[in-house]
Structure formats: C-alpha cells, structure tokens
C-alpha positions in Angstrom: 257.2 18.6 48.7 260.9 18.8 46.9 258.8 18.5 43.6 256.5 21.0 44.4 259.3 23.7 45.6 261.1 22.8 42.0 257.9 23.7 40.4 257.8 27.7 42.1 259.9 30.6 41.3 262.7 31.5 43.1 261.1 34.9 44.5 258.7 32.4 46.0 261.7 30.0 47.3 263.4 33.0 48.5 260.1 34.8 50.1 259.3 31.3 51.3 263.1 31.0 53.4 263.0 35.0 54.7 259.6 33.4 56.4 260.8 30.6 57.8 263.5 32.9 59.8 261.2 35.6 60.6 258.8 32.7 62.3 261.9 31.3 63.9 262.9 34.1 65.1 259.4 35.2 66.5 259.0 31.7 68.5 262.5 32.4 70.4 260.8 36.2 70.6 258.1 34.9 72.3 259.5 32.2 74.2 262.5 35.0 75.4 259.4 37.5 76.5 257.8 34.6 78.4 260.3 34.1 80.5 261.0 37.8 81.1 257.4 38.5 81.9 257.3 35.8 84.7 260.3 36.5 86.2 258.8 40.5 86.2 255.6 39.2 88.5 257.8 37.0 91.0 260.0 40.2 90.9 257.2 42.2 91.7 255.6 39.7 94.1 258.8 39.6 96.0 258.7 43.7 96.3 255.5 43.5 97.9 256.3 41.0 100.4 259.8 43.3 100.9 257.4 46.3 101.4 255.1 44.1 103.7 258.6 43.4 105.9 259.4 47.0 106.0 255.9 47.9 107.1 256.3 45.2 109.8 259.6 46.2 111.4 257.8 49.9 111.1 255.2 48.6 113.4 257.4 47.1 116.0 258.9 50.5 116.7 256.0 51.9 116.6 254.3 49.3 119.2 257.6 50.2 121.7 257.2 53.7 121.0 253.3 53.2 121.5 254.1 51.0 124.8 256.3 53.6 126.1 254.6 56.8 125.5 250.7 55.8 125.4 249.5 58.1 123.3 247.0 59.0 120.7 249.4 60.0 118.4 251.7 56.4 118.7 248.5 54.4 118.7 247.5 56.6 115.2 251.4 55.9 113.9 250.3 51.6 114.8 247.8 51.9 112.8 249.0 53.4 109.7 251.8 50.7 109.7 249.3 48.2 110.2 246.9 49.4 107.2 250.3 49.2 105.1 250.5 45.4 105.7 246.7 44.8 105.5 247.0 46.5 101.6 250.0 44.5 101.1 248.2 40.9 102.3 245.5 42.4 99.7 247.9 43.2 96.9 249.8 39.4 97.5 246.5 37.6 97.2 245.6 38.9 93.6 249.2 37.5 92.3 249.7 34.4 94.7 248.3 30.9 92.8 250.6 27.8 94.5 248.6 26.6 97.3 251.5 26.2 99.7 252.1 30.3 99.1 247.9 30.9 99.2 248.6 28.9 102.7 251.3 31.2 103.9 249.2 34.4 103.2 246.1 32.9 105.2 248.1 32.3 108.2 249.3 35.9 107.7 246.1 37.5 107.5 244.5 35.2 110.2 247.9 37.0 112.2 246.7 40.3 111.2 243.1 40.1 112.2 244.6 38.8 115.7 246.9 41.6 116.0 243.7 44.1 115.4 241.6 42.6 117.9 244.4 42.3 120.5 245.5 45.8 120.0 241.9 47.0 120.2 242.1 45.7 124.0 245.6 48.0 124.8 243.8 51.5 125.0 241.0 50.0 127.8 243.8 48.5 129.1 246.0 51.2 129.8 243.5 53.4 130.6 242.9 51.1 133.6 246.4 51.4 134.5 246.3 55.2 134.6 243.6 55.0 136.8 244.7 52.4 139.2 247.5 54.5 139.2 245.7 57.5 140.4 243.8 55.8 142.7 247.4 54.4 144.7 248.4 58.3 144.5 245.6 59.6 146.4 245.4 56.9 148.9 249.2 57.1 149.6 248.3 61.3 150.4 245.5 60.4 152.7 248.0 57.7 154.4 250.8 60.5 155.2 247.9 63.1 156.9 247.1 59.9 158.6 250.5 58.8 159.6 251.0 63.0 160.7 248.1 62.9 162.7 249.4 59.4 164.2 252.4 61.0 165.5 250.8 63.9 166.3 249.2 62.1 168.8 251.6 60.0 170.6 251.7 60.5 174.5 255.4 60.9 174.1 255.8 63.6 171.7 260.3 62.4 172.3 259.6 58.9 171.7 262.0 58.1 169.3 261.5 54.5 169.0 257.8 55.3 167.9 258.4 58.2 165.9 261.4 55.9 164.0 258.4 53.4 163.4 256.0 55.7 162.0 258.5 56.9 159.9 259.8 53.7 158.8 256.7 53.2 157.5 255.4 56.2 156.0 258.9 55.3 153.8 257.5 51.7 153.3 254.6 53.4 151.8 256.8 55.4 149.1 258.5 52.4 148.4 255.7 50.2 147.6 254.2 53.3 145.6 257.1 53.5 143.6 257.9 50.0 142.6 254.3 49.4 142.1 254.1 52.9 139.8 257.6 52.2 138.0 256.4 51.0 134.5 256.3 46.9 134.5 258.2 46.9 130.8 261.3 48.6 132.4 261.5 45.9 134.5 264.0 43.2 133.6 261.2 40.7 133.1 257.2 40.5 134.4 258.2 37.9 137.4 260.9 40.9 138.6 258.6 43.8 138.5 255.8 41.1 140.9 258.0 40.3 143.0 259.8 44.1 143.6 256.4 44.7 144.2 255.3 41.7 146.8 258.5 42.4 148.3 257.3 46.1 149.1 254.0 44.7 150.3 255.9 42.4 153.3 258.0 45.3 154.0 254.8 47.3 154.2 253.3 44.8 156.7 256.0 44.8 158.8 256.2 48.4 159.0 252.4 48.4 160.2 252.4 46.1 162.6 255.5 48.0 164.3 253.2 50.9 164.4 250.2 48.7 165.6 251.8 48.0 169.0 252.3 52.0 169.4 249.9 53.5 171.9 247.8 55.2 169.8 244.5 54.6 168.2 245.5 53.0 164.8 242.1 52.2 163.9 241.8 55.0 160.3 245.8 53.8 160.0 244.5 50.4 159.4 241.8 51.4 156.9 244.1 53.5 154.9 246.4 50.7 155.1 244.0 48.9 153.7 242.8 51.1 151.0 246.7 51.3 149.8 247.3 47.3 149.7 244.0 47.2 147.9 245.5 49.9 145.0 248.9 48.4 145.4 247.0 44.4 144.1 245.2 46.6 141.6 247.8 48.8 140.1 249.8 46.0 139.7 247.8 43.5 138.2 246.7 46.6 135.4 250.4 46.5 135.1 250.5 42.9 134.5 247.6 42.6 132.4 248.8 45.4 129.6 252.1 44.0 129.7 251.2 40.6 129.3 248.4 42.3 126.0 251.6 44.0 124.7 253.6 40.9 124.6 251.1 39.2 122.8 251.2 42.0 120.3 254.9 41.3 120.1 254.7 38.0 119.6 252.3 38.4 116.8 254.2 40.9 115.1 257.2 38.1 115.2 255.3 35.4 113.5 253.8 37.7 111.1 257.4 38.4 109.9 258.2 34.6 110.3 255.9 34.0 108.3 256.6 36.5 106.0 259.9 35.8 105.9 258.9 31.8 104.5 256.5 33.3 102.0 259.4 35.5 100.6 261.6 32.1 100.9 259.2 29.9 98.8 258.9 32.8 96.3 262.3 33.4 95.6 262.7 29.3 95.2 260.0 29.4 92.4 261.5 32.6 90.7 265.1 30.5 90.4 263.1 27.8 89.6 261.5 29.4 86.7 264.1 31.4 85.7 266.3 27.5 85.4 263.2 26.7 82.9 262.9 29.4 81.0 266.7 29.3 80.2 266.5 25.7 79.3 263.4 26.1 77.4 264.6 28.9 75.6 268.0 27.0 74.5 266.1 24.1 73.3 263.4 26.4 71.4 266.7 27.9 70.1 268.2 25.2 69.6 265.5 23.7 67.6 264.8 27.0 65.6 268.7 26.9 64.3 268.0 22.9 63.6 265.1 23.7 61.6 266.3 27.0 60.1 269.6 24.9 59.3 267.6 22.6 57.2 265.5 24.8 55.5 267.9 27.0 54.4 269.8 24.0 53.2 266.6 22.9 51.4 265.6 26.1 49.6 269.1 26.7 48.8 269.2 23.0 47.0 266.0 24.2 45.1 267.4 26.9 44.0 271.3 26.0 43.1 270.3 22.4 41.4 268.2 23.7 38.7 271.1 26.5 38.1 273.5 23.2 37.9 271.1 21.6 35.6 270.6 24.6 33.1 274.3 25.1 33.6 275.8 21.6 32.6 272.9 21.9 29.5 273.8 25.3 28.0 278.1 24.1 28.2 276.6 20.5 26.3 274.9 22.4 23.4 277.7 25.5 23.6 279.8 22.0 22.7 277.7 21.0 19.9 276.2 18.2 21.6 272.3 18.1 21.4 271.9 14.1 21.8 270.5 14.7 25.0 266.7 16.3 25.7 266.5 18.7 28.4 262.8 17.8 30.7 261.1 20.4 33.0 257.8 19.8 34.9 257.7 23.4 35.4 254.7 25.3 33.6 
C-alpha cells in the first residue's frame, strides 16, 4: 500500500485525504442523525401518551359533570373524551415495538373497551332512577289525600293525640321521600345514603302503626303505605345500582391512567436509555474517526513530504558537484 501511494500523484494523495475526511465526517453525520431521529420518536411517543393523560383527566370531569347533571349533552362531552384516548391507543400501537410496552397498551385498551360497555349501561340506568323516582312522588301525593281523608274522619274531630299521629306520620313520609330522593353520590359514602334511608323506613313504620291503633278504618292507609315502602326499596336500590355503575366507571378511568402513567414511565427509561447509547456510540464513532483520520493524514502527508526530502537532499548533492550517487524512482 505505502508503495503504491509513492507511485500516484500528489493531486491523487491529496484528493485521496479530502475523502477520507469527508467519509469520516459523514459516518459521525450519520451516526449523530441516528441518535437524533430516535430520540424524535420516543419524544413523540411520549407526546401521545401526554395527550392520552390529558384526554383522561378530561373524561373524569366530564364523568362527574355527567353523574351530576345526567344529560345528553355531558354523556355527548364522555364520549368525545373517550374517542380522544381510543385514537391515541391507535396512534401508540403503530410506534410501540418492546413487548413489555405492547403489554401496557393491551391492558389499556382491554380498560377502554370495559369502560365503553360499562358506560353503555349508565343511561338505562339512570333512566330507571328517574322513574323510580316518579313513581315514590306520586305515591307519596296519593298518601297525603289519604292521610286528609284519615283525619277527616276521625270520631273526634279535637283529638289531638290522633291528629299529632297522623301528622307525625304524614312528616315520616316526606322524610323518607327526601332521603330516599336526595342523590346517593352526595352522600358521604353508599352505606350512609342506605342506611339514612332504612332509618326513614323504621321511622315510617313506627309512625304507621301509631296511626293503626286510631279508630278509623286504616285499611287504603295500609295499601298506600304499602305502595310507598315498595317505591322507597325501588328508588333506592336504582340509586344504588347507578352509583355502584359510576364507581366502576371511576375506577376504570384510574387504572387506565395507572396504567398510562407506567407506559409513560417505561418510555421515558428507554429514551434516557438510548439517548446514554447514542452519546457513547457517537464518542467512540468519533473517537475512532479522529484515530483513523489522525493516521491517514499522517500517512498521505509522509507520501507526500518524503519524496520532497528525497528530491531535496538530491538536487543540494549535485548543486555540490557530487554525482557519485544514482537517484532510483519506481514511478512511471
């Protein structure tokens, strides 16, 4: 090789070293735009799963605003945010490869499918509720024109004691209308708002069988009685059962983020990762390229500056008169 580079011209040697540095220099190029463009798609990855989060604290308020007002109009805003995390679990698995990351998006869109059906359930739901509660209104009106006529027709229009009773429980009625009415999620917790209302149903009971031992006929008082304890066990287990459906929603909604939240974790661990190699690699490919670059410049330059040394110490031997020596070249 060293004969064979004596041998060329210098353009050549010359040409020969400005390529050298231009194909080092594209190798670190490369190697530099490697590391940028993978560090660009765990960027963006991370983005989508920071859009994804948004979307999902989005659809927590709009499942309490939703659970608060029950109407068309929150159900439509639920869905919208739900749609935004459904095209973000789309957009993740196009870019997602590791299998531990391809695991985290599976239990995410196996959450999401969950939360869909479940939420399909709420509207039926409530609209039981509404109902139920209806029902309890107009039984509670037929009650009081029962408990008027009651009194109505005591033998002792002055009674006191019995006119205390019926009154005692037409206000047992209200009370078990209203804690059975009052929404279950204002309620400090599920077990209070059942037992507010179980309470109102003993005090109910009492309350009737004060006014049982009046003497009156009591027998259409007994059936509306009846009739109200029947939408009072209805109302509340509605209540119960779309409370219980929106708490599943909730929790749903929370490991969705958890979940989220590790994919977002594991992703952010592989982009330092990465970025730790790339640097490295990139010093060492550097490092290298100088190394090599180093020694071929240092090689060219030799085949350039010995011949001049050569033709040099020649010319100032015959410029002294001294031709004794022969002067050899291989090149043609």
């Amino acid at each position: 090789m060293t004969h064979l580079l004596g041998d060329t011209r210098v353009t050549l040697k010359l040409a020969l070293g400005f390529s050298v540095v231009l194909a080092l220099s594209l190798v670190i190029a490369v190697t530099g735009w490697q590391a940028l463009a993978a560090s660009l798609y765990r960027s963006q990855t991370l983005t989508l799963l920071a859009q994804l989060a948004v979307a999902g604290e989005e659809m927590r308020a709009d499942r309490i605003v939703y659970r608060t007002l029950d109407d068309t109009n929150s159900l439509n805003k639920l869905s919208v945010s739900l749609e935004k995390i459904d095209t973000s679990l789309a957009a993740l698995s196009d870019r997602l490869r590791a299998s531990e990351a391809i695991a985290y998006l599976q239990e995410m869109t196996r959450i999401s499918t969950t939360f869909k059906t479940t939420l399909k359930d709420v509207p039926t739901l409530a609209g039981n509720r509404e109902t139920a509660r209806e029902q309890l209104k107009q039984s509670s009106t037929r009650t009081g024109d029962v408990l008027a006529q009651l009194a109505s027709d005591l033998p002792n229009q002055e009674d006191e004691k019995a006119l205390d009773a019926i009154e005692s429980l037409r206000q047992a009625i209200e009370q078990a209308e209203d804690r059975a009415q009052s929404p279950a999620w204002a309620a400090d917790s599920l077990d209070a708002y059942t037992q507010a209302v179980s309470d109102a149903e003993r005090n109910l009971e009492l309350s009737e069988a004060a006014v049982a031992k009046l003497p009156v006929d009591s027998a259409a008082l007994k059936n509306t009685l009846l009739g109200i304890r029947t939408q009072l066990t209805r109302l509340k287990e509605t209540q119960l059962t779309t409370e219980n459906t929106q708490n599943q929603l909730e929790q749903q909604l929370d490991q969705l983020l958890r979940q989220s939240d590790l994919l977002s974790q594991d992703q952010t661990q592989r982009r330092d990762r990465e970025a730790e190699q790339a640097r490295t690699q990139t010093l060492g490919i550097t490092a290298i390229a100088l190394l090599f670059g180093a020694l071929s410049a240092w090689v060219i330059a030799g085949q350039i500056v010995k011949p001049l040394r050569i033709a040099l110490s020649a010319a100032n031997r015959i410029a002294e008169g001294d031709l004794s020596q022969d002067t050899h070249t291989r090149r043609k």
